[in-house]
N, C-alpha and C positions, 0 to 999 in steps of 0.2 A: 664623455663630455666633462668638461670640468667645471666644478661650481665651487662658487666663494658664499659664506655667509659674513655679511658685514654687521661687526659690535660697534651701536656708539651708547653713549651717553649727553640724550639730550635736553636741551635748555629753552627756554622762554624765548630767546633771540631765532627769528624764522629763517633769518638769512644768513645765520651763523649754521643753522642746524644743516642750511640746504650744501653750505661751503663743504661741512665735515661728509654727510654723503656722496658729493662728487667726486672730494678726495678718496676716498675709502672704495668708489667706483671704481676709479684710474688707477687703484695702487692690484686691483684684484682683477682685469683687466692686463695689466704689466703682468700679472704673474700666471697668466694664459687663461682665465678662465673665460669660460663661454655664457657662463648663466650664473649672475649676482642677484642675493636678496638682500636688501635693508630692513631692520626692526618698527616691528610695531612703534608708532606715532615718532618715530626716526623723526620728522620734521617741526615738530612741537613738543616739549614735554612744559606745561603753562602751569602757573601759582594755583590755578585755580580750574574746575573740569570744564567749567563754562567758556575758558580760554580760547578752546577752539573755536566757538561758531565765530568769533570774529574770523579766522584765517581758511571758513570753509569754501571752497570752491565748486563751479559749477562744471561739469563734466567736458573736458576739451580746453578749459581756460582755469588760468592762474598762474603762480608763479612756481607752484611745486610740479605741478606735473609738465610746465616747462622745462622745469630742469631734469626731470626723470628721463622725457622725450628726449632732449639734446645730449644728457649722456649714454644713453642706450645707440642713439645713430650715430654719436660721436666716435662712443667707444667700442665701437661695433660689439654689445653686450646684448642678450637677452634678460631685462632687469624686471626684476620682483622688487616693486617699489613700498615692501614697507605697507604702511598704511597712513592717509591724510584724510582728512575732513571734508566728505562731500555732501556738498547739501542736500538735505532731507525735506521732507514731502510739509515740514512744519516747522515753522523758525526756531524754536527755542530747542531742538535737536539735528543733529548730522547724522552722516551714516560713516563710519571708521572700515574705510576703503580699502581693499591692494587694484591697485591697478598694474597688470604688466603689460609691458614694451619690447615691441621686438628691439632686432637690432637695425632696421628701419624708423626706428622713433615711434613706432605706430602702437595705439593699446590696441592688443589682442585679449584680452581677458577684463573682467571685473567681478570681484570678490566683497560682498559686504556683510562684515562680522554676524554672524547667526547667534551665537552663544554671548552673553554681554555681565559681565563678572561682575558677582557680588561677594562682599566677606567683609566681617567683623567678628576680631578674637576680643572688643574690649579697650584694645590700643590703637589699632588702625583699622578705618572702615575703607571701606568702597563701593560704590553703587554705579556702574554705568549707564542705566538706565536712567536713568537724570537725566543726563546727556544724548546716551545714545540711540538713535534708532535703530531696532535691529533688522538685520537681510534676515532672508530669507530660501536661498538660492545656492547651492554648491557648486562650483564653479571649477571647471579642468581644462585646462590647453594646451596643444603640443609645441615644443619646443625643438628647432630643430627640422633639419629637412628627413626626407626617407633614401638611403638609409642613415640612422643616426635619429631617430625621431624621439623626444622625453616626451612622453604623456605622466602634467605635474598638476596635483588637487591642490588646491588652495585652501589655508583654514590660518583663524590667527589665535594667537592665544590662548584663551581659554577654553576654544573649538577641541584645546588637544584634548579635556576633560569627557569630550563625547565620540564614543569610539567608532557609533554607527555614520559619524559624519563622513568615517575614513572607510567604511565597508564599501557606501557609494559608489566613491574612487577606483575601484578595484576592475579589472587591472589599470595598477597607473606603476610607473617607473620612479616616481616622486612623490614627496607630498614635502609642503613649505608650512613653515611654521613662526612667520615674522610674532615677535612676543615681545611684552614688557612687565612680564612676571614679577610680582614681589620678592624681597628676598625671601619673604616670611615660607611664601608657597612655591616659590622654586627652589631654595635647597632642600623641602621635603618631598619634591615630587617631581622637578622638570625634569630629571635625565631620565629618571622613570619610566613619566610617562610618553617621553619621548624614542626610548627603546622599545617602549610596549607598542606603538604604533608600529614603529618599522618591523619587529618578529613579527605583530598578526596579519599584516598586511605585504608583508617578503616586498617592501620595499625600502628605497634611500628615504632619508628625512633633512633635510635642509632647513636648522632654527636657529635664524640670527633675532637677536635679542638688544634690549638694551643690557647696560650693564655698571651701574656705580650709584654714588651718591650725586644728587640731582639740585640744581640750586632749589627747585621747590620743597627742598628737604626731603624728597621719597628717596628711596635705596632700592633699584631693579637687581636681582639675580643676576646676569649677566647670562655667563657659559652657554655662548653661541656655542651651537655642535650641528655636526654632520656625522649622519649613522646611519651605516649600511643594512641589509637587510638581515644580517642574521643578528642583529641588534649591536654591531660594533661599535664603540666610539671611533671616529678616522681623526676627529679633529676637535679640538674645543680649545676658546677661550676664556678665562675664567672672568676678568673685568674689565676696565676700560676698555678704548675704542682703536679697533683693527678688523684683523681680515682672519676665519682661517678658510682652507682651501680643499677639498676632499676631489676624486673622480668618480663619475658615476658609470660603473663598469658592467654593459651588457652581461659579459661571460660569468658575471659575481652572480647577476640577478635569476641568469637562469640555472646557475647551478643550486644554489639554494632553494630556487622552486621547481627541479627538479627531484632533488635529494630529499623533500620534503613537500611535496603536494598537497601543502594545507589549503590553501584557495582552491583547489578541485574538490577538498571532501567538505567542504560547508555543507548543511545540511538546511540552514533556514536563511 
């Protein structure tokens, strides 16, 4: 199967944000792919974190996950939408969402962020829990019919920081990693921890990102990447907004877990 991880960089404008993902849909789509993800808060990036409950939506209705729905059955895609703002059990918080779409429009899965990212060196803070409600719930669905089936674990961001989240998963053929990493903590750890995922778990990893300077002044990491299971880079973009494109290749994944039977010798 072939899958796209899509980089953007985005902005306070929702219906700008939704344009640049449909694009970036249809252009990885055009270039055969069967299974796209879009980055973390892809459809908002606001002045301010409270920006989203204005544009939260209630599961089945809105205008983002209308547009996810219509390019997934448009584009005949299986789309990993990213993450949006769904409402949460208490107004002054949301839950920071993936929902994916077959390529019938329809969600098959719901992911809502477990791990919710805190850091201050002094310069730059951040606290999501402010804002966010956290899931609770790990979440894996199959992509694809049989034969041809992706069994892919959902996690966003800062989920890649906990590595039991991805033991769960196991066996999965995938794991997605929609992000909007700082610069500060992704050039010291995304690709990192990004390979360390795929060797411990001998599978692909699929992390489209944000990636640039943001009118709200923040600066995301970018380098969407796609990596194989014996920790390869196949694909990476370093900033601004595009596509890159990896395959996800049955005969890679069994050979490396044949050649290397680390998920049979676990021991705890």
């Amino acid at each position: 199967m072939k899958i796209a991880a899509c980089q953007m960089v985005s902005e306070p404008d929702l219906g700008a944000n939704l344009l640049v993902a449909r694009r970036l849909l249809e252009s990885a789509a055009a270039q055969g792919a069967q299974l796209a993800a879009l980055p973390e808060y892809f459809c908002l990036m606001g002045h301010h974190d409270t920006d989203k409950l204005a544009f939260a939506e209630t599961p089945g209705d809105g205008p983002i996950q209308a547009m996810l729905s219509r390019a997934a059955r448009e584009l005949k895609l299986w789309v990993i939408g990213g993450t949006l703002p769904i409402k949460a059990d208490t107004a002054d918080r949301v839950r920071n969402t993936t929902l994916v779409f077959s390529p019938m429009g329809e969600v098959v899965a719901r992911y809502d962020k477990i791990h919710l990212f805190a850091f201050d060196n002094g310069r730059e803070a951040y606290d999501e829990a402010r804002v966010l409600e956290a899931g609770s719930a790990p979440t894996v669905f199959d992509a694809g019919g049989v034969p041809g089936r992706l069994r892919v674990g959902l996690s966003v961001c800062y989920d890649l920081r906990f590595p039991e989240l991805y033991r769960s998963y196991n066996p999965c053929e995938l794991i997605a990693v929609p992000a909007a990493f700082t610069y500060t903590t992704g050039q010291a750890h995304w690709e990192l921890l990004l390979r360390a995922r795929a060797v411990e778990n001998q599978c692909y990893v699929i992390a489209p990102a944000q990636g640039g300077k943001h009118e709200n002044g923040r600066r995301t990491w970018g380098h969407s990447m796609l990596v194989d299971p014996w920790g390869e880079v196949l694909g990476v973009l370093p900033e601004g907004e595009g596509v890159v494109m990896a395959e996800v290749d049955p005969a890679r994944l069994a050979q490396v877990r044949q050649q290397l039977p680390a998920l049979a010798h676990r021991r705890f």
